[in-house]
ZAMITI-237414 format. One record per atom (N, C-alpha, C): atom name; z, x, y; residue number from 1. Coordinates in steps of 0.2 Angstrom, whole numbers, plus 5000, padded with zeros to 4 digits. Each point is the difference from the previous one (the first is absolute). Layout:
<sites>
("CA", (Z, X, Y), NUM),
...
</sites>
This chain:
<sites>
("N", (4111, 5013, 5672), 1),
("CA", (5005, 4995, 5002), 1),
("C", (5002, 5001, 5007), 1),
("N", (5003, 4996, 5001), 2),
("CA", (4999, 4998, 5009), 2),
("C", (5008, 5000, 5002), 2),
("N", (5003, 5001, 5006), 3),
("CA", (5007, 5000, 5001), 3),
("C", (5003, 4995, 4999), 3),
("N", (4998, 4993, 4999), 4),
("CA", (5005, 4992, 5001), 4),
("C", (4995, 5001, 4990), 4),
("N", (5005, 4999, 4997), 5),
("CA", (4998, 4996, 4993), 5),
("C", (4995, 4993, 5000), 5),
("N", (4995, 4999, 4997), 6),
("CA", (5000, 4995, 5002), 6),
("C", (5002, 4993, 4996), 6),
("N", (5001, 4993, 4999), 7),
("CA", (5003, 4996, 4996), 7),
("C", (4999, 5001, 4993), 7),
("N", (4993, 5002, 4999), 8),
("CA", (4995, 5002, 4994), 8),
("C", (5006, 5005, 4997), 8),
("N", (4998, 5005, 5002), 9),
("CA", (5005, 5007, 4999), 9),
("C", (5009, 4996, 4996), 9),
("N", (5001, 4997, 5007), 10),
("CA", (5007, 4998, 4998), 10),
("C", (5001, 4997, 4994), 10),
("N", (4996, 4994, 4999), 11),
("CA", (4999, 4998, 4995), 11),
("C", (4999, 5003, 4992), 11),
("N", (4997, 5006, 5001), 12),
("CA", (4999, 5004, 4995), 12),
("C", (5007, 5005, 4997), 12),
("N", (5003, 5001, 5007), 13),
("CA", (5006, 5003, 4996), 13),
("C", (5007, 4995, 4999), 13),
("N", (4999, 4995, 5001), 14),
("CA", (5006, 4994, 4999), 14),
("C", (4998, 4996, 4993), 14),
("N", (4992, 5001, 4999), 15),
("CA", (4998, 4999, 4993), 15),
("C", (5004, 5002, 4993), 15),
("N", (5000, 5008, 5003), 16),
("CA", (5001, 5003, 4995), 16),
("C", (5009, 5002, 4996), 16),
("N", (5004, 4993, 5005), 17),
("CA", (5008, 4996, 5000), 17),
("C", (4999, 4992, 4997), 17),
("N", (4995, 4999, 5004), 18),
("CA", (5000, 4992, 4999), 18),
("C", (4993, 5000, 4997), 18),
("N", (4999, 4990, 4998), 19),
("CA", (4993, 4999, 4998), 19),
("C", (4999, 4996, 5009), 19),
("N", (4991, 5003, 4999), 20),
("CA", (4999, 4999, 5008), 20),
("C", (5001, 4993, 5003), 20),
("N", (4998, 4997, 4994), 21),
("CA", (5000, 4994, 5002), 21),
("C", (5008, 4995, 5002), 21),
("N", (5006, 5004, 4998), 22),
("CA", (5005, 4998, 5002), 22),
("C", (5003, 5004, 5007), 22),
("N", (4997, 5003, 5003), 23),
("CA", (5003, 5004, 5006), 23),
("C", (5000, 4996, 5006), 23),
("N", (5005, 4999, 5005), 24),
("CA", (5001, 4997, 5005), 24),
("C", (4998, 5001, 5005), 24),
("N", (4999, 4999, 5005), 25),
("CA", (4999, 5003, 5007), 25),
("C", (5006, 5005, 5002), 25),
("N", (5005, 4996, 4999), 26),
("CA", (5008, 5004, 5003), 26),
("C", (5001, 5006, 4992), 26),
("N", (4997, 5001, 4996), 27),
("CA", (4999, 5008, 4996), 27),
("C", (4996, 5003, 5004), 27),
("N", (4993, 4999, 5002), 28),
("CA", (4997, 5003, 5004), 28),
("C", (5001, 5003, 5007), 28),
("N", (5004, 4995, 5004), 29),
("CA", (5003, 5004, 5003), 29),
("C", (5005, 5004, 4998), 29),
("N", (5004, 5001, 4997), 30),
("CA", (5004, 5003, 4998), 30),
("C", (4996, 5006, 4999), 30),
("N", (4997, 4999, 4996), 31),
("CA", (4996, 5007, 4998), 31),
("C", (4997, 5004, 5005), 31),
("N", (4998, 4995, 5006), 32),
("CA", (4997, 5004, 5007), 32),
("C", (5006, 5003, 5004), 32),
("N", (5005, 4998, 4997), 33),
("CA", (5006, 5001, 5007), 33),
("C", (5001, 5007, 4994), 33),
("N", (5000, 5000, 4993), 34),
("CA", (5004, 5007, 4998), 34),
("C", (4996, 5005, 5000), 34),
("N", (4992, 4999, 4999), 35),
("CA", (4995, 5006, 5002), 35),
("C", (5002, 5002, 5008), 35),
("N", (5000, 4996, 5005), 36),
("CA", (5002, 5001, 5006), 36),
("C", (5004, 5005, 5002), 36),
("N", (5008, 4998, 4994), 37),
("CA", (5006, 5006, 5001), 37),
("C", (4997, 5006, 4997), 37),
("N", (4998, 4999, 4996), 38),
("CA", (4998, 5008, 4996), 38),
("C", (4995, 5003, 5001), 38),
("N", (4994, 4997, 5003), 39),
("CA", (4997, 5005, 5005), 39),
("C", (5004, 5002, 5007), 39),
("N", (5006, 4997, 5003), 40),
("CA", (5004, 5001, 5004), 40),
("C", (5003, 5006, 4999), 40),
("N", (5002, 5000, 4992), 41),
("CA", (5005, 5005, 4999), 41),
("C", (4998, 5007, 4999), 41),
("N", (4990, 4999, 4996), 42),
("CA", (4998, 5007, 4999), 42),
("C", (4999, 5001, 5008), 42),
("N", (4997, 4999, 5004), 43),
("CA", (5000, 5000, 5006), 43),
("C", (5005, 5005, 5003), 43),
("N", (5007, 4999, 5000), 44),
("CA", (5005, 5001, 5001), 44),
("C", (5001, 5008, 4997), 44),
("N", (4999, 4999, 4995), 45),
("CA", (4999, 5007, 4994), 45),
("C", (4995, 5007, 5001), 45),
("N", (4994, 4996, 5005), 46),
("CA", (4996, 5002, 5003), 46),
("C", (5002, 5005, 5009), 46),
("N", (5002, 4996, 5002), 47),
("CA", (5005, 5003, 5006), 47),
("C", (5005, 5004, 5003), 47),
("N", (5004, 4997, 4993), 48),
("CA", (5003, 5009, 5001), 48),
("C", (4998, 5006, 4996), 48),
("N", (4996, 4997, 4996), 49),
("CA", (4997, 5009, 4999), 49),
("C", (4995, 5002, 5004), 49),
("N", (4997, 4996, 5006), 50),
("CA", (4995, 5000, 5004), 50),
("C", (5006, 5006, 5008), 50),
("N", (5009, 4996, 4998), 51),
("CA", (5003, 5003, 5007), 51),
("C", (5001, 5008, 4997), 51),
("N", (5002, 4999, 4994), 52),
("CA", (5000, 5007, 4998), 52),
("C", (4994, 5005, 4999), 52),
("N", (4995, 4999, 5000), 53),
("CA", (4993, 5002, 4998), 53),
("C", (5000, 5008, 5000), 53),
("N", (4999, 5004, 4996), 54),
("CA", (4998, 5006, 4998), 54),
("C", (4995, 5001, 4994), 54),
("N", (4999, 5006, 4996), 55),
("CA", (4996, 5001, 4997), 55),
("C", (5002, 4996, 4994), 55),
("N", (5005, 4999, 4995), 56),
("CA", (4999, 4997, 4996), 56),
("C", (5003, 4994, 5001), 56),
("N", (4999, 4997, 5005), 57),
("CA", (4998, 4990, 5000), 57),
("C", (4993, 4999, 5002), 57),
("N", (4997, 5002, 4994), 58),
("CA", (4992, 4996, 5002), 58),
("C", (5000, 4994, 4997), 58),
("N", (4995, 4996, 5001), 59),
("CA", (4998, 4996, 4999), 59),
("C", (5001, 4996, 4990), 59),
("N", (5000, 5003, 4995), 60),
("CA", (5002, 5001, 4998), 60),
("C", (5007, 4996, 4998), 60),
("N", (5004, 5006, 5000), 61),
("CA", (5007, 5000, 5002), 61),
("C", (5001, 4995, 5003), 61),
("N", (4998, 4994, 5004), 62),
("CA", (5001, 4994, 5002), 62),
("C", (4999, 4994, 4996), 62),
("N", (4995, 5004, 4995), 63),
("CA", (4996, 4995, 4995), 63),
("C", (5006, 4998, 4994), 63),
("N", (5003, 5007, 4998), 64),
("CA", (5003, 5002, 4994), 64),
("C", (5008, 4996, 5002), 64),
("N", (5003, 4999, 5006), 65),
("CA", (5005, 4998, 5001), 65),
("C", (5000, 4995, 5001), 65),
("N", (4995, 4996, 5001), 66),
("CA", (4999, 4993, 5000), 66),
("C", (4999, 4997, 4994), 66),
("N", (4997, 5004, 4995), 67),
("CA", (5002, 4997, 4993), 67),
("C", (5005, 5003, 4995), 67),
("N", (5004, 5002, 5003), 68),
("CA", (5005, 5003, 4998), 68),
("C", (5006, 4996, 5003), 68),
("N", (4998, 4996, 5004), 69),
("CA", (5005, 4991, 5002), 69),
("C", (4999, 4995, 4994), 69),
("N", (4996, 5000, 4996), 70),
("CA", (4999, 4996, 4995), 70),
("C", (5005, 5004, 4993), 70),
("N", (5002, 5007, 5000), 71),
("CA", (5003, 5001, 4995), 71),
("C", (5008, 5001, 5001), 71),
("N", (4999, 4997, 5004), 72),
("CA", (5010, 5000, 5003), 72),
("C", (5003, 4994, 4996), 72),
</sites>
C-alpha cells in the first residue's frame, strides 16, 4: 500500500457502508479528509513517544497505542 489511498482503495472501504454505486464524490472526499485526520493523529501518537523515547517506547508501543484509539 502506498501513503495517499488510492480512489480504488477508498472506494473499497466506503463500499463496505454504502452500495458503490450510490457513493458521491462529496463522501469520497469526506473519506479522504477523515483518513487524513487519523493518520494525523496516529502520527501525533507517534511523536510524543518519539519526545519521550526510552527503552520501553519501541516501535511497537507506537503501534499498540494507535490501535488502542480505536478502543476508547
Amino acid at each position: 500500500m502506498t501513503n495517499k489511498m488510492t480512489r480504488n482503495e477508498i472506494l473499497d472501504v466506503a463500499g463496505k457502508f454504502y452500495r458503490p454505486e450510490t457513493i458521491t464524490e462529496r463522501e469520497i472526499a469526506f473519506a479522504r479528509y477523515m483518513m487524513k485526520y487519523e493518520r494525523e493523529a496516529c502520527a501525533m501518537v507517534c511523536d510524543k513517544l518519539a519526545s519521550n523515547w526510552h527503552e520501553k517506547h519501541h516501535p511497537l508501543e507506537c503501534a499498540r497505542q494507535i490501535r488502542a484509539r480505536g478502543q476508547a
